[in-house]
C-alpha atoms as a printed R data frame, in Angstrom:
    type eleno elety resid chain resno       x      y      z
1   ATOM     1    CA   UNK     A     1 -42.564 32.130 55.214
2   ATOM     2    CA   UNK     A     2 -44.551 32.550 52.227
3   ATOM     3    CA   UNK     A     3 -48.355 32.756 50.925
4   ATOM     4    CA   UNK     A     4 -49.963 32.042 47.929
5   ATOM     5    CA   UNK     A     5 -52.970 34.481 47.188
6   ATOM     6    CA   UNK     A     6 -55.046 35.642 43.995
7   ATOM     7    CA   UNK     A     7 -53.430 38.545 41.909
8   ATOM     8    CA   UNK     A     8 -54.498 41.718 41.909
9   ATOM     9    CA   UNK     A     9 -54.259 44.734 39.149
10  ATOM    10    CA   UNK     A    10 -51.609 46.286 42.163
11  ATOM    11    CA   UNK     A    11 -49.545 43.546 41.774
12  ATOM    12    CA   UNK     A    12 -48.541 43.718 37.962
13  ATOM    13    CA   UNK     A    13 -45.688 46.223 38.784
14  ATOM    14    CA   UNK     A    14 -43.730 43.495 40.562
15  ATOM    15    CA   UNK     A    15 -44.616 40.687 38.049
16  ATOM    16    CA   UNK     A    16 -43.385 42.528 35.552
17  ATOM    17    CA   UNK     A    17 -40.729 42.652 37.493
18  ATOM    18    CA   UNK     A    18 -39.883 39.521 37.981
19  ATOM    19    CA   UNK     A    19 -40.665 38.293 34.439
20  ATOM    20    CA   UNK     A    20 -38.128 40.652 33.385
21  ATOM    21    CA   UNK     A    21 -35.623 38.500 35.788
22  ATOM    22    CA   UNK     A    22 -36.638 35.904 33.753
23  ATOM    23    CA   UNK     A    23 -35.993 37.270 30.605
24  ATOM    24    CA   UNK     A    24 -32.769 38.288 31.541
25  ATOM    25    CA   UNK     A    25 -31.972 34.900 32.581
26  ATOM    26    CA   UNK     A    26 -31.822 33.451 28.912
27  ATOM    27    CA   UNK     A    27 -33.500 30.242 30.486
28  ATOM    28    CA   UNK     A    28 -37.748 31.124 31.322
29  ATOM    29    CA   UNK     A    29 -38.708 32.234 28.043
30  ATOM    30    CA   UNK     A    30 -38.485 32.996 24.233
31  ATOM    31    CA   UNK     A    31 -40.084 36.320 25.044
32  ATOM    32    CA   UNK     A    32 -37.661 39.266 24.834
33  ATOM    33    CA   UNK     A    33 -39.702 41.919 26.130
34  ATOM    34    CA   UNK     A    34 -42.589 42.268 29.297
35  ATOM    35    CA   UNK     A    35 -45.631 42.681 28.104
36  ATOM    36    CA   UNK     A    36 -47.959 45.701 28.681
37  ATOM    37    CA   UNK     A    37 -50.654 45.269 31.184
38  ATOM    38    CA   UNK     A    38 -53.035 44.547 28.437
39  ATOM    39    CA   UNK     A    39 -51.122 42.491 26.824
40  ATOM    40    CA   UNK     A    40 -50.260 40.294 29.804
41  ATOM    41    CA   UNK     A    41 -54.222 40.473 30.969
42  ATOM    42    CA   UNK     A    42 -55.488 39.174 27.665
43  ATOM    43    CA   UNK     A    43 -53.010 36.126 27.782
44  ATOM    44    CA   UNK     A    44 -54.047 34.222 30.716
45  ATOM    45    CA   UNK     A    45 -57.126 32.891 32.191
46  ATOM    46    CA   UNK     A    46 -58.872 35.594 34.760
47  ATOM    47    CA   UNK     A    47 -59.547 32.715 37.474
48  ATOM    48    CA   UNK     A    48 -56.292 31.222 37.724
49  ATOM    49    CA   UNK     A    49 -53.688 34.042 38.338
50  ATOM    50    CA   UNK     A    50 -51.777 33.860 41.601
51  ATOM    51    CA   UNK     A    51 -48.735 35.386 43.644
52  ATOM    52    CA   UNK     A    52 -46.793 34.600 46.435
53  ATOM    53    CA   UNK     A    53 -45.617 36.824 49.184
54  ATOM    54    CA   UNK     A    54 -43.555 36.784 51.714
55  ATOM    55    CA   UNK     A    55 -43.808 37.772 55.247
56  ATOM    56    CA   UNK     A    56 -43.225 42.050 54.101
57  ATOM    57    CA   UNK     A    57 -45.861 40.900 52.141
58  ATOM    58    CA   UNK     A    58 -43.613 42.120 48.884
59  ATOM    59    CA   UNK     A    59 -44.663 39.642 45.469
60  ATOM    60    CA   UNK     A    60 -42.199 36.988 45.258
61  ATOM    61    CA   UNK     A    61 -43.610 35.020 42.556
62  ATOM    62    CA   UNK     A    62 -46.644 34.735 40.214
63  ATOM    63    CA   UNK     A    63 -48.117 31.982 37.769
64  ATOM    64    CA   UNK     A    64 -50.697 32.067 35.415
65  ATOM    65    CA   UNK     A    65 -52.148 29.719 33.057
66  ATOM    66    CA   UNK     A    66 -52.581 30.547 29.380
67  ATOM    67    CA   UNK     A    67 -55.159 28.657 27.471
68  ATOM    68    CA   UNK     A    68 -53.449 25.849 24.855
69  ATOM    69    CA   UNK     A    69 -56.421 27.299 22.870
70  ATOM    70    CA   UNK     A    70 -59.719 28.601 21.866
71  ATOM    71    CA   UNK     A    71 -61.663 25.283 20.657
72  ATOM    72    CA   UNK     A    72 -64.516 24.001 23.097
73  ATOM    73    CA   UNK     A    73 -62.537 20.744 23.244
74  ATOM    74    CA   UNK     A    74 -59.313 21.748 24.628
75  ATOM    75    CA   UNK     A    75 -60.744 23.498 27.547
76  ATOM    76    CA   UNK     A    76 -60.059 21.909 30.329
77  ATOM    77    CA   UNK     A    77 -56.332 21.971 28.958
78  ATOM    78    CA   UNK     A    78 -54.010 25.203 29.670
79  ATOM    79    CA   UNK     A    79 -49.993 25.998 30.176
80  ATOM    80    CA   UNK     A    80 -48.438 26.435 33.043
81  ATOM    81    CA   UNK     A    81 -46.585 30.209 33.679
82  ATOM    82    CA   UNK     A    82 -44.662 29.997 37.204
83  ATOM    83    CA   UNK     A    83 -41.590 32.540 37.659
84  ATOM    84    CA   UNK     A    84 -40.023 32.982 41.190
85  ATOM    85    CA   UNK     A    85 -38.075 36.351 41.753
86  ATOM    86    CA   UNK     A    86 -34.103 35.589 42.015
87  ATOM    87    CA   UNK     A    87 -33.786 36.008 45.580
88  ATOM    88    CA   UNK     A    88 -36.542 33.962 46.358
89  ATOM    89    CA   UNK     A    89 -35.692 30.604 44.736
90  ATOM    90    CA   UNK     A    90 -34.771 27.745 46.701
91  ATOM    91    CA   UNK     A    91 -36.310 28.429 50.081
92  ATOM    92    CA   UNK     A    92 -39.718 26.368 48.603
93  ATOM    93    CA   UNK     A    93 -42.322 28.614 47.714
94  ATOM    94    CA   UNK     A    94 -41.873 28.081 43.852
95  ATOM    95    CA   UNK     A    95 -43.502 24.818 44.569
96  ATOM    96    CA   UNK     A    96 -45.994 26.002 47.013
97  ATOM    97    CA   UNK     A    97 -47.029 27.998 44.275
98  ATOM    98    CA   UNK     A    98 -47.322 26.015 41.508
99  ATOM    99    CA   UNK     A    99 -48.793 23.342 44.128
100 ATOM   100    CA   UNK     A   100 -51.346 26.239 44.830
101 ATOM   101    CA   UNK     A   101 -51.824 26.921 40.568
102 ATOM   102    CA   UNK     A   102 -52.212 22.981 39.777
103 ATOM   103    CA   UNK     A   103 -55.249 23.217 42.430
104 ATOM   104    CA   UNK     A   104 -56.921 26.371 41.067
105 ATOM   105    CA   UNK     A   105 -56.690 24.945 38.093
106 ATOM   106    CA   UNK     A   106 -59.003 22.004 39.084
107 ATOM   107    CA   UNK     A   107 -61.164 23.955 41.010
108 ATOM   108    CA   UNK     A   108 -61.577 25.691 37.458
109 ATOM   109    CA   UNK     A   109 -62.050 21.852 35.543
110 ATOM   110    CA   UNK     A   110 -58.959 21.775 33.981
111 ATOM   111    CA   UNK     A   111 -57.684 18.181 33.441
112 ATOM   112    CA   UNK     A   112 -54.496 18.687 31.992
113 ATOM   113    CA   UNK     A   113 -51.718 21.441 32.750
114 ATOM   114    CA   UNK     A   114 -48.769 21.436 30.484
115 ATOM   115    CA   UNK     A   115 -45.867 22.998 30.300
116 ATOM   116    CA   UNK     A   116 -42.588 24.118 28.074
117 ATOM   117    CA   UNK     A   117 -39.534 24.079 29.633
118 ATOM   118    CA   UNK     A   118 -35.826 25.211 28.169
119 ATOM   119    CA   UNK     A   119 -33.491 21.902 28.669
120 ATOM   120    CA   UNK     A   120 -30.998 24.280 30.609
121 ATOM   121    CA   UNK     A   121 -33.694 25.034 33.062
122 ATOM   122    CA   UNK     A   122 -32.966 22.103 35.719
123 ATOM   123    CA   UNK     A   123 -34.309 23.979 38.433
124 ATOM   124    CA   UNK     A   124 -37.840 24.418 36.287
125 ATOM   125    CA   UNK     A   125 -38.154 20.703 35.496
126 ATOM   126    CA   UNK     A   126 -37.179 19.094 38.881
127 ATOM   127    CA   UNK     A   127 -39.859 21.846 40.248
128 ATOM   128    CA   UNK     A   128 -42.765 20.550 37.992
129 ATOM   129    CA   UNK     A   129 -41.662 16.993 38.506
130 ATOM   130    CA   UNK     A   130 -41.663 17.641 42.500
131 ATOM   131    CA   UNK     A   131 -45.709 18.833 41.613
132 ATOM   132    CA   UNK     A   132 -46.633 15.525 39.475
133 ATOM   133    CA   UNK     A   133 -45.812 16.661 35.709
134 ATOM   134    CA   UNK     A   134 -43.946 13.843 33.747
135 ATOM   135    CA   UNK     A   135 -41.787 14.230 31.001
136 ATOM   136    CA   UNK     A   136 -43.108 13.886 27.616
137 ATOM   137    CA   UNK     A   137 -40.008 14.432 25.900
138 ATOM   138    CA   UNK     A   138 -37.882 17.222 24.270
139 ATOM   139    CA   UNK     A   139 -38.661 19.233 21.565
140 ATOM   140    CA   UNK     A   140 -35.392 19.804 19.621
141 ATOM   141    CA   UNK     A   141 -34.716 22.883 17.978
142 ATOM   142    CA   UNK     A   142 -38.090 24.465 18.908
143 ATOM   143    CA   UNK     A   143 -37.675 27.950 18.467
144 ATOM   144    CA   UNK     A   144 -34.047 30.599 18.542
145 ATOM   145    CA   UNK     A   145 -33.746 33.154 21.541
146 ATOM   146    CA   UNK     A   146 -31.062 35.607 20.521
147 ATOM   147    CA   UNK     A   147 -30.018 33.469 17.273
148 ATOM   148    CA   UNK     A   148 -29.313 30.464 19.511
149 ATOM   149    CA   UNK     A   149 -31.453 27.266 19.188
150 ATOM   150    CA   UNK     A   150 -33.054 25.889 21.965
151 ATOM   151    CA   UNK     A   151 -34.812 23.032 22.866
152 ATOM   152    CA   UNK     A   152 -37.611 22.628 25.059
153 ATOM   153    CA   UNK     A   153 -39.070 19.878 27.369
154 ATOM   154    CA   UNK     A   154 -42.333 19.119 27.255
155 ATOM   155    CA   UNK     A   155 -44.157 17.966 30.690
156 ATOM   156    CA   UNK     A   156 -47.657 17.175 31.255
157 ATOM   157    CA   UNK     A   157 -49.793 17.092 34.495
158 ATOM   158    CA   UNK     A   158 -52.918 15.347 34.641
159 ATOM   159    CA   UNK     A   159 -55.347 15.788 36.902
160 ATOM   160    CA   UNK     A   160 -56.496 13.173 39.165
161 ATOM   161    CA   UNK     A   161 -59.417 14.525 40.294
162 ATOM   162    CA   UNK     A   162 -61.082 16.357 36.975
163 ATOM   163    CA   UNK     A   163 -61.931 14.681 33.568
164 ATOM   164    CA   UNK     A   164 -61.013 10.921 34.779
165 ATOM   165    CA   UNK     A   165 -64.777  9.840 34.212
């Protein structure tokens, strides 16, 4: 029904798109606004940006993974970005794309993904649990979208294939 393949510049109408979904939601993000192309470019690694599409070959999805940070020694260590459009959720491709991200991220040498999640966002966290993340526990009172505190959970994937020598 779906397929996972590599973004292209084409695509960034749609993900736009469907990160706006997720802002609107009020559970994917403190971000209030989409960013601009360049924006969005400069934000996540070049080798590791993928959509999903389904069989009208229209982008259902998209995840990216910004780096935790700069320093030589965090980099095989990057966040997780994974957004499914509205009316594709629940028919499986959110995790056949994050599946497909937690792979391209090894091919790349990255050891450990991690990843932010609002509390509210069951869906999110039983997703990233169904793909091997574990809970690390919640960060209370991390940051205020729209004057409301929310807390986030913090999950961790490592990999078992890169960095376990």
């Amino acid at each position: 029904m779906f397929e996972v393949r590599p973004f292209v510049k084409m695509d960034f109408e749609c993900v736009q798109a469907i990160y706006q979904q997720g802002i609107d939601s009020g559970l994917a993000t403190f971000q209030t606004e989409v960013k601009s192309w360049q924006e969005w470019d400069e934000s996540f690694v070049h080798s590791c940006r993928l959509v999903i599409v389904n069989e009208s070959n229209r982008v259902c999805g998209w995840a990216a993974l910004p780096p935790v940070s700069s320093r030589c020694c965090y980099a095989g260590v990057a966040e997780v970005t994974v957004y499914m459009a509205s009316d594709a959720r629940g028919f499986g491709g959110g995790k056949q794309l994050l599946q497909a991200l937690v792979n391209c991220s090894e091919q790349q040498g990255i050891w450990t993904l991690k990843a932010g999640i609002f509390e509210q966002n069951l869906a999110s966290i039983a997703l990233h649990q169904k793909c091997g993340f574990k809970t690390l526990g919640t960060q209370e009172r991390l940051g205020k979208l729209h004057n409301t505190w929310m807390n986030v959970v913090a999950m961790e994937r490592r990999s078992q294939v890169v960095g376990i020598d």
